[in-house]
N, C-alpha and C positions, 0 to 999 in steps of 0.2 A: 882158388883161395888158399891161401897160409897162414902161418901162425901170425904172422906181422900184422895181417890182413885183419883178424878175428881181432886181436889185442886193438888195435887203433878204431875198432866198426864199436868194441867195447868201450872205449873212452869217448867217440861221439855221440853213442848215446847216453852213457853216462853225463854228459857235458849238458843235455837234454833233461836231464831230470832234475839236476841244480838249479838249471835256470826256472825247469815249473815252482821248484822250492823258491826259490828269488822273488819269482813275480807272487805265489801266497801268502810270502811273509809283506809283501809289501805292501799289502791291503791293511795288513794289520796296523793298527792305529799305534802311535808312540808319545802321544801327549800332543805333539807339534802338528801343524796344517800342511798335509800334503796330497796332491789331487791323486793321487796314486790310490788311495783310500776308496774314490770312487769309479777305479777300473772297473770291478763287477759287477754296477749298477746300472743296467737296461733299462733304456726308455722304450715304452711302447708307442712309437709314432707314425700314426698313420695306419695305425697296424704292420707296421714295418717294426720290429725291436733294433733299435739303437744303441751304441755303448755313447753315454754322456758326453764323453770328448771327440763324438762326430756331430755332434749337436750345439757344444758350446765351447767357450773359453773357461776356461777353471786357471784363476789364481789365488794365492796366499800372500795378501798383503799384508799378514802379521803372524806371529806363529801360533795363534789359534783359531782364525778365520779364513773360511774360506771364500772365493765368491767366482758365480754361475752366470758369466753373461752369454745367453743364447744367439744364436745369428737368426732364430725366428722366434720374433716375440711371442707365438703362438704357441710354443715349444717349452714355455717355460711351467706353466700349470703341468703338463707331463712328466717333467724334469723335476718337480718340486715331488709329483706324487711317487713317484718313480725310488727319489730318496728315502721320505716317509716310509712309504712301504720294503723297502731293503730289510736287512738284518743287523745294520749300524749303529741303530738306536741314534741316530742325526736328525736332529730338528730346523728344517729349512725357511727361511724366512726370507717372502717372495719380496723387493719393495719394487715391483713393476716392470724394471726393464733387467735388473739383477735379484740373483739368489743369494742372500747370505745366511753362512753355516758359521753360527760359533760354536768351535769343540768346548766341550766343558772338559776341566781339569780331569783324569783319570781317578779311582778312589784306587784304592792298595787290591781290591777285590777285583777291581777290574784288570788290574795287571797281570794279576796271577792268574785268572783266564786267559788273557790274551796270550798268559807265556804257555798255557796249558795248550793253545790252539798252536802254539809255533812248534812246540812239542810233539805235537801230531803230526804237523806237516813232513817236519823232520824225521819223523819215523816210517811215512809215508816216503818220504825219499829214499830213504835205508832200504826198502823193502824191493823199493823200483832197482837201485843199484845190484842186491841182492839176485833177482830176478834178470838181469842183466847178465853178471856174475854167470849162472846157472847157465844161461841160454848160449855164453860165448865157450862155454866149459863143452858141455852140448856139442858144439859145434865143431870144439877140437876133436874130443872122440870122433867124430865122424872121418877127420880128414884120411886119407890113403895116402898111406906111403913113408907116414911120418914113423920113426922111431920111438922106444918108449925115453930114453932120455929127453929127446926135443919133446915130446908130449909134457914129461915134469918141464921144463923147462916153460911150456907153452901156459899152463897150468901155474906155476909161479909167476909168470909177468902178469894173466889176468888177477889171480891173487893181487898182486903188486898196486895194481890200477885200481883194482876195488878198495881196497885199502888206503888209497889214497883219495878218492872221492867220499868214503864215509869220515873222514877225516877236515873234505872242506865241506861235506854237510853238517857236523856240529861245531865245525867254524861260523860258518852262515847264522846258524841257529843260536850259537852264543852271542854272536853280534848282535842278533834281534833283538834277544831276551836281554840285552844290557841296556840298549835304546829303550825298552820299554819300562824297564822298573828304572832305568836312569833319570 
C-alpha cells in the first residue's frame, strides 16, 4: 500500500457516504409524487419483511398522487398497513386492486423540518467523511519507508479529497433544501 493507494481507498469510500446522503435525502418529501418517498417502508409479508417495490408497481400519475398496484392482490391490506403505520404521515386509500396516496400540499412548518432532517443527514455525512479523513491519515502514519515530505505531501491530497467531498455534501444538501421550500 501507498500513498496513491490510501488517497483513492479515501475517495471510494467517501464516494459511499454521498450516495447514503443521496438515497436519505431522497425519502424526503418535496411537495411533488415520487415513489422514492416509499423506499423505507417495509411490508411485513408472510412474515417475510418486504421493501414495497418488490411487492408492487408505485407510479405518479400527477404530481401529487401516487398509486400502488400490487402483483398480489392479497398483498395489498399489508401494503396499505405497512404505509399507515410508517413515519410519513401518508394517508392510503385502498379502491381494491390499487392504492391511492394523495400528498397534501406541504404547510411552511413542514418544510422547515424536512429541511432540519436534510440538515442532519448532511452533518451525518460530514462526520462519516471526517471519520474517513482520520482513518486514511491513520493509515499514512503507518506506512514504512515513506519520507516526511511525501507524508505532508500524503496528508495534503487526503486533505484535498476531504475538502472536496464536504463541499458536494452541502451541494447535495442545498439542492435538497431548494426542492423543498421551492
Amino acid at each position: 500500500m501507498d500513498i496513491k493507494d490510501i488517497s483513492s481507498g479515501a475517495r471510494e469510500r467517501m464516494n459511499k457516504a454521498i450516495e447514503a446522503l443521496e438515497s436519505h435525502l431522497s425519502i424526503l418529501r418535496t411537495g411533488r409524487a415520487n415513489p422514492g418517498i416509499l423506499k423505507k417502508v417495509v411490508v411485513d409479508y408472510h412474515g417475510t419483511p418486504m421493501p414495497i417495490d418488490q411487492l408492487a408497481n408505485i407510479t405518479t400519475p400527477d404530481s401529487r398522487t401516487l398509486n400502488i398496484q400490487s402483483w398480489d392482490r392479497q398483498a395489498l391490506p399489508l401494503i396499505e398497513r405497512a404505509i399507515r403505520d410508517s413515519d410519513l404521515g401518508l394517508n392510503p386509500n385502498n379502491k381494491g386492486d390499487t392504492i391511492f396516496i394523495s400528498l397534501p400540499m406541504l404547510t411552511e412548518e413542514r418544510r422547515k423540518d424536512l429541511v432540519k432532517n436534510a440538515r442532519s443527514y448532511a452533518e451525518e455525512a460530514k462526520v462519516a467523511v471526517r471519520n474517513i479523513r482520520k482513518a486514511s491519515l491513520d493509515d499514512l502514519k503507518k506506512l514504512e519507508g515513506v519520507g516526511e515530505d511525501e507524508m505532508k505531501r500524503g496528508e495534503t491530497e487526503v486533505q484535498k479529497v476531504t475538502d472536496e467531498y464536504i463541499r458536494k455534501v452541502d451541494d447535495t444538501t442545498t439542492r435538497k433544501e431548494q426542492e423543498i421550500l421551492g
